[in-house]
C-alpha positions, 0 to 999 in steps of 0.5 A, a space after each residue: 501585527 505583521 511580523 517582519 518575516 511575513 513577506 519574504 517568509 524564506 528569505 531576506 527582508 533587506 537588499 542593497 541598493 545601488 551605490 555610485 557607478 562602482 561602489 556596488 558594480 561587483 556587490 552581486 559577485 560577493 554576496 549573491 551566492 549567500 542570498 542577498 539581492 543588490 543593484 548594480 548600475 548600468 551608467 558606465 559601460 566603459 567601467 563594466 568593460 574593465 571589471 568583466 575582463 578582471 574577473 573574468 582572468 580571476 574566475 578563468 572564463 573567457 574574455 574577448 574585449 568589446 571596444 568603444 567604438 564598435 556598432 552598438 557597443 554599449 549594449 554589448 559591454 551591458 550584456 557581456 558584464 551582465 552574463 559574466 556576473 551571472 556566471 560567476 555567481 551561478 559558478 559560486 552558488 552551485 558550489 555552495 549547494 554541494 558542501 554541508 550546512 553543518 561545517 563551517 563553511 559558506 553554506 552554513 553562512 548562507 543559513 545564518 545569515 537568514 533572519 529568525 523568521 524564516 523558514 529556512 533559517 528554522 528549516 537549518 535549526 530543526 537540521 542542526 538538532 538531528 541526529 546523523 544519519 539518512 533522515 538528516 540527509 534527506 533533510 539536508 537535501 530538501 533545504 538545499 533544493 529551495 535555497 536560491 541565490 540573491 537577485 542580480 538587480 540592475 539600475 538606470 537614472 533614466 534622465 541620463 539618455 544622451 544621444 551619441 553620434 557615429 564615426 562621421 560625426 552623424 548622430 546614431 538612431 534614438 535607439 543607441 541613446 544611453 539609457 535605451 542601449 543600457 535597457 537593451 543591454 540587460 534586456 538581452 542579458 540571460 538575468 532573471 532578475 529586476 531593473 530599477 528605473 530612477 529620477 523619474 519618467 522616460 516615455 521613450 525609453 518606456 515606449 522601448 520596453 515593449 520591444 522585450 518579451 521579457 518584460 511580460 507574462 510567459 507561458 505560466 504566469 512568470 515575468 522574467 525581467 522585472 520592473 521596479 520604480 523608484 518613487 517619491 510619493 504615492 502620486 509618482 507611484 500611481 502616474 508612472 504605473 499607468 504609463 507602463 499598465 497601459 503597456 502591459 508592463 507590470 510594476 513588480 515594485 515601488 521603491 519608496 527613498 527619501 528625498 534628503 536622507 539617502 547617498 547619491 543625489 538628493 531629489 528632494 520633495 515639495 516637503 513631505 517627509 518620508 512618514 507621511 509619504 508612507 502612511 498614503 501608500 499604506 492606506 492607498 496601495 490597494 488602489 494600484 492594483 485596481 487602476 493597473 490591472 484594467 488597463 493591463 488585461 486591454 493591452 493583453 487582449 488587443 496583442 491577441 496574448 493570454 494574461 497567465 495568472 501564476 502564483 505569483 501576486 499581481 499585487 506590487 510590492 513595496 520598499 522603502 530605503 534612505 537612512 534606515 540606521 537600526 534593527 528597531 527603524 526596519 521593524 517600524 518601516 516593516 511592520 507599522 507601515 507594511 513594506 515589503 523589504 528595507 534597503 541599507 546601502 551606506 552602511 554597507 560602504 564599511 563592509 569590505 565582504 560587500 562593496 568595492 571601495 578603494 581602502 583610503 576612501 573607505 578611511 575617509 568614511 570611517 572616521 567621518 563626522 556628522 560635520 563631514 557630510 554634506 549635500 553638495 553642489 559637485 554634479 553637472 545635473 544640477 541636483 543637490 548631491 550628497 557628498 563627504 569633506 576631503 574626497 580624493 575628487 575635490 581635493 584633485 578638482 581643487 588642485 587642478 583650479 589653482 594650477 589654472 586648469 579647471 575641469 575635467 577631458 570629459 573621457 567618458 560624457 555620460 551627464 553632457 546637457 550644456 548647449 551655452 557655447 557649443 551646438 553638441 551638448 558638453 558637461 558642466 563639469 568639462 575644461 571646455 565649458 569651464 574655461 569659456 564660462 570663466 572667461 565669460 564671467 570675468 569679462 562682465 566687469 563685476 565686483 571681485 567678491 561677486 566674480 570670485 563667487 560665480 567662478 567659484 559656482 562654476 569650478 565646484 562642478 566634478 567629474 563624478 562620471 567618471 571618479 564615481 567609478 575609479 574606487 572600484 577600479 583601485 581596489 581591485 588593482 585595476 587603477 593605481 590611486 594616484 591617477 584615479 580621483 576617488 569621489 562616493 556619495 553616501 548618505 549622512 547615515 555611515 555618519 554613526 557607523 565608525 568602523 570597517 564591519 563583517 557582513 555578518 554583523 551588518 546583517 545581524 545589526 539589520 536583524 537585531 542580533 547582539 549589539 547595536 552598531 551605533 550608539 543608543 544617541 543616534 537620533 532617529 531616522 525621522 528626525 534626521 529627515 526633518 532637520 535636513 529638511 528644514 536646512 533645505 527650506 532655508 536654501 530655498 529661502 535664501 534664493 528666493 526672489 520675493 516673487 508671488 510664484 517663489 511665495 506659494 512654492 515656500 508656502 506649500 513646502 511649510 505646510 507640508 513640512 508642519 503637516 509631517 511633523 505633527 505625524 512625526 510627533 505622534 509616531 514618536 509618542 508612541 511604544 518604541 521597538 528594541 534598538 529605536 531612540 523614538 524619544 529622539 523626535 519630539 525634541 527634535 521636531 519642537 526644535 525644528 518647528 520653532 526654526 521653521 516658523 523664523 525662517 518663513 517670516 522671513 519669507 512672508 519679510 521678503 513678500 512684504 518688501 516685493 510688493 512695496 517695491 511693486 506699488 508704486 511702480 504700479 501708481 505710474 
């Protein structure tokens, strides 16, 4: 069996995902220094303007503001946060190396912190043990010259690309769309470091990639700006891989979420839970490698360049993240089903050392309830998003629609898609397309209950583009609370996390060290996945139309939710590793089964009804 330290032998097996637009905006500023990789993202330029000039006075580098308006500003502000955040932790890392493992002080932290694998966790023991003296020193030192910061990841939901428009009104080339001036912005940044590429594939801005030398091979074999996607399945996985191999564009790693159990929007899939999803990529990944690599070597070879080989593996790694709660849960990922590193982000919302989140959301996570989460209908995208009862953004929202002001001035237009009233795309979220949606929908002459109902559907759209990024802005005193809507995402999983927390005892809670910081009750990752699933299923039964097209979809969905629940069952039948409540998911899947098969006759209900209102309709 694979020991869980057997991938990254030196360092961490965890990273810190992305979180909204703010909430891990500085996380690489708090943590990077100590080791631990995390992922900014690059949707609003405008909050990374205002973060980079405060801590750039905080660290006293220069600052020269970057305005809205200027030629290619997006890529610029990308850039300029990026170097800045760079420097910072360059700056706090250089600092750490000079002091002693010894002494209390961030070095030794960044030691301790390590998992019990490591071998310079094991390195940093044998030194503690020394006697002082020159071989100590000498010990010291070679541990010191191989520790290495954290990677400062980056991350672009490639399906918000909106086109922007000059001065004049004129729309901007295709290469000033927002996703193609972020890609450009951290390609231009001095980061040796990953972007993820999330919700799916981009061929433009794919296509964009190749303009960066980066992005490829060097001289000895090193890809300095790696690429990670964000996938579903295995299917996902192989597509995207070779529509980049055919590039010449490797996929550094795949990153594996579940679909319902994670913070953000909820992409979910056609019904396969996440165990089944990770088994194909455990039997399959090797046939990556073989459809990539080919198709690599020809665009190498027809840019007349020399493929460096270097000791890096070309092999892609492979991650998984999404409600990942316990020490035991991230030993079954790592060593059952061989990925490479987990990903724990809403945890993470509790520790103030890592995340930037204003104190009274924070508050609000705290003390929230299973009942407290929920995947809500708040996104313009029209994506099922995760979302927490009494949020400063609904209650602002909320209160706006009873003064008869619905929606939001739109100040920064990052999710703009509506075309119903205007010819530039505008946000669902706006006062403009509120107001002439409502106006629209009581015109119609419906019932009271039918109107108040799609009004309601209307007015529930928030602006998370802009309130995703003002919890930063509030703790770190940019922004004063009360004219900043709050709004985060996280996933149902902070649900059993119920205090503020050290970053070493999250990290220790990730590594099994000491007491567990959720109650042994906590029913298991797997089976939380297939309630949510099961509740999605009777969503999606509920809008059903009772058409032939709605009945294959739900009828494939079943299929594979049964199918995933007899491996969940066999998973759960097995020996349970420390701090893993394994016994949690046959209860839980018989339970859910029982549910499912009554919920599809209603499904198989409605089809019946459908086709006896067809036939005679038929018959004339």
């Amino acid at each position: 069996m694979k020991s869980e330290n057997d991938h990254h032998p030196a360092g961490h097996t965890f990273h810190i995902p992305v979180m909204g637009t703010g909430h891990s905006v500085d996380t690489p500023i708090r943590v990077a220094h100590l080791g631990i990789s995390s992922v900014i993202s690059l949707v609003d330029d405008i909050l990374l303007e205002k973060i980079r000039e405060h801590y750039s006075r905080k660290f006293e580098l220069p600052y020269e503001r970057i305005a809205k308006s200027e030629t290619d500003g997006r890529a610029r502000r990308v850039t300029a946060y990026l170097d800045t955040v760079q420097e910072i932790v360059r700056t706090k890392f250089e600092e750490l190396k000079k002091k002693s493992c010894l002494e209390e002080n961030e070095k030794k932290k960044y030691f301790e912190l390590l998992p019990e694998g490591s071998v310079l966790k094991k390195g940093y023991l044998k030194l503690a043990g020394m006697r002082k003296g020159p071989g100590r020193e000498l010990a010291e030192k070679s541990l010191t010259d191989r520790i290495k910061p954290g990677s400062i990841d980056v991350n672009i939901m490639v399906k918000l690309d909106r086109l922007n428009y000059g001065a004049g009104g004129a729309p901007l080339s295709d290469v000033f769309s927002d996703a193609k001036a972020a890609l450009r912005g951290y390609a231009l940044s001095g980061l040796d470091s990953a972007i993820v590429f999330s919700a799916g594939i981009n061929q433009g801005l794919f296509n964009y990639m190749t303009a960066f030398r980066d992005f490829y091979r060097n001289e000895v074999g090193r890809i300095k700006k790696r690429i990670i996607l964000k996938v579903s399945d295995f299917r996902s996985a192989l597509i995207q891989g070779k529509v980049l191999a055919k590039k010449g564009l490797e996929v550094f790693e795949f990153r594996i979420e579940s679909g319902l159990n994670c913070g953000g929007h909820a992409f979910a899939s056609n019904g396969y839970l996440l165990p089944s999803i990770l088994i194909e990529f455990k039997e399959k990944r090797d046939q990556l490698q073989g459809e990539f690599q080919p198709l690599i070597a020809r665009f190498y070879e027809t840019m007349g360049w020399k493929y460096h080989e270097s000791g890096e593996a070309p092999r892609a790694r492979v991650t998984v993240q999404g409600g990942i709660g316990t020490h035991g849960e991230a030993r079954r990922l790592l060593e059952d089903f061989g990925m490479d590193m987990t990903g724990w982000a809403s945890p993470f919302l509790l520790v103030p050392e890592a995340t930037c989140v204003d104190d009274t959301t924070r508050e609000l996570l705290r003390q929230a309830t299973e009942n407290d989460l929920y995947l809500s209908d708040v996104s313009p995208l029209g994506i099922p998003f995760n979302n927490v009862f009494r949020v400063n953004s609904d209650v602002s929202k909320r209160a706006k629609v009873a003064e008869g002001k619905p929606g939001s001035a739109c100040p920064k237009g990052f999710l703009v898609s509506n075309t119903e009233f205007t010819q530039t795309p505008i946000c669902l979220a706006s006062s403009e397309y509120q107001e002439q949606k409502i106006k629209e929908i009581n015109g119609l002459g419906l019932a009271e209950e039918e109107r108040r109902r799609r009004v309601d559907e209307v007015v529930e759209k928030a602006c998370i583009c802009d309130h995703l990024g003002n919890g930063a802005l509030i703790a770190l005193g940019i922004a004063m609370e009360k004219n900043a809507p709050q709004a985060i995402c996280p996933g149902p999983n902070i649900a059993w996390f119920n205090r503020l927390y050290t970053l070493k005892e999250m990290v220790d809670h990730i590594y099994g060290r000491g007491p567990s910081l959720v109650p042994a009750e906590r029913p298991h990752m797997f089976a939380k996945e297939v309630v949510m699933y099961v509740d999605y299923f009777e969503k999606l039964v509920a809008r059903s139309n009772g058409s032939q097209k709605d009945f294959k979809t739900l009828k494939e969905f079943r299929d594979n939710l049964e199918e995933g629940m007899k491996y969940c069952l066999e998973i759960g039948s097995a020996e349970a590793y420390e701090d893993e409540n394994l016994s949690s998911i046959a209860p839980c899947v018989m339970e859910q089964r029982e549910r499912l098969s009554s919920i599809y006759r209603n499904v198989e209900e409605k089809m019946i009804s459908a086709t006896l209102a067809e036939a005679p309709a038929a018959r004339l």
